[in-house]
C-alpha positions in Angstrom: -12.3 32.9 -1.9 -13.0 32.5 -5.8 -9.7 31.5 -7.7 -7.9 31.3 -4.3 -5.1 28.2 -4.6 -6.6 25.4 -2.5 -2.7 24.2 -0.9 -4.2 24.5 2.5 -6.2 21.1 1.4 -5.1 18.0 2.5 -4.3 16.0 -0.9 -7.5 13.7 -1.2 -9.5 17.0 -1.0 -7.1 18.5 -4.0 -7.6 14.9 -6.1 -9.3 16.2 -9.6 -10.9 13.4 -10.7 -13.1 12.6 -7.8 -14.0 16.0 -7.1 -18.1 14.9 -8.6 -18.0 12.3 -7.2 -20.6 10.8 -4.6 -18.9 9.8 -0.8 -19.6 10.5 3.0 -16.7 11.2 5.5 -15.4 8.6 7.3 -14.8 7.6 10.6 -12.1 10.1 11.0 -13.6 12.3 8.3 -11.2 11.7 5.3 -14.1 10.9 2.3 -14.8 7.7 1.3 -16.1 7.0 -2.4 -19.7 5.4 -2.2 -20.3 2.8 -4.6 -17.2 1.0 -4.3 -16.4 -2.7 -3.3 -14.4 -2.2 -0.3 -13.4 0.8 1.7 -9.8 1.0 4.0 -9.8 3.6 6.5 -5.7 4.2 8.2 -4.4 6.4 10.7 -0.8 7.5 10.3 1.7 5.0 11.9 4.9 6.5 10.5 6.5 8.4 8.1 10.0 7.4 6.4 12.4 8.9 4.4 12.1 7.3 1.0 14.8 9.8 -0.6 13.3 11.9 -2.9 9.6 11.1 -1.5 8.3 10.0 2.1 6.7 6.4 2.8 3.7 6.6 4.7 2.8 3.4 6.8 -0.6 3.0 8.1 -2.3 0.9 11.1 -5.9 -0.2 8.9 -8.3 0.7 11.5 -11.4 0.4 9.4 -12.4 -2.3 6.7 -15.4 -2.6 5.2 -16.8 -4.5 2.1 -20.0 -3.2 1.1 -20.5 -5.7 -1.6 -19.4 -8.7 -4.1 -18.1 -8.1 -7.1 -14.4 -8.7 -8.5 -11.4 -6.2 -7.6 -9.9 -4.2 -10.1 -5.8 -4.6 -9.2 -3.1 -2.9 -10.2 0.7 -4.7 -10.2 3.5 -3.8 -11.9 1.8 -1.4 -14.2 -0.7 -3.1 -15.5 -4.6 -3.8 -14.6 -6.1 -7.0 -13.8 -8.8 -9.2 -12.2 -8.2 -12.5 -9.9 -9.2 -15.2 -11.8 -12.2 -17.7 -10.8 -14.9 -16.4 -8.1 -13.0 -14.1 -5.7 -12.4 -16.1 -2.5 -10.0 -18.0 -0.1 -9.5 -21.1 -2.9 -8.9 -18.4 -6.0 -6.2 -16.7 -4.1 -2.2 -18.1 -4.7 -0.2 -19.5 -1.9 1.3 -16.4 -1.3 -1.8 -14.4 -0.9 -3.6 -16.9 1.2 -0.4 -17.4 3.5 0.1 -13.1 3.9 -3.8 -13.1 4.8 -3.3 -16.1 7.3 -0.6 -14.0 8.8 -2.8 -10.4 8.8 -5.6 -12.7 10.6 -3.0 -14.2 13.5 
């Protein structure tokens, strides 16, 4: 229905800015961007109260990099890149030991 509110959407099918924008539906059909470096695909693990807001936590189920390139990251409210060529010996300590634990 023209001008109808869309709140019966789930939110990634309300998101604005990548309403042009090219993608195919994903294993479980939520859309997935093409072009992109990487693409993470979750189902719901649990929900917590966060207070004024809820914390979703989800079990990755799908990961897939569909080609090189450098990351754009965002911490602490700013932008960056990892320096050097993105890899196992750019990464800090920290990262490299949090992947070594994800891979055990």
């Amino acid at each position: 229905m023209a001008g109808a509110p869309n709140n019966w959407l789930p939110p990634w099918a309300r998101w604005k800015r990548a309403a042009g924008a090219p993608r195919r539906p994903g294993a479980a059909g939520a859309p997935l961007l093409d072009g992109v470096l990487a693409t993470v695909e979750c189902e719901v693990e649990d929900v917590l109260d966060g207070g004024d807001h809820l914390i979703a936590l989800g079990r990755v189920t799908t990961l897939t990099a569909h080609r090189g390139g450098a990351p754009l990251l965002y911490f602490r409210r700013a932008y960056g890149r990892l320096p050097g060529s993105f890899g196992r010996a750019s990464m800090s300590s920290s990262m490299a030991a949090a992947r070594s634990r994800s891979e055990a």
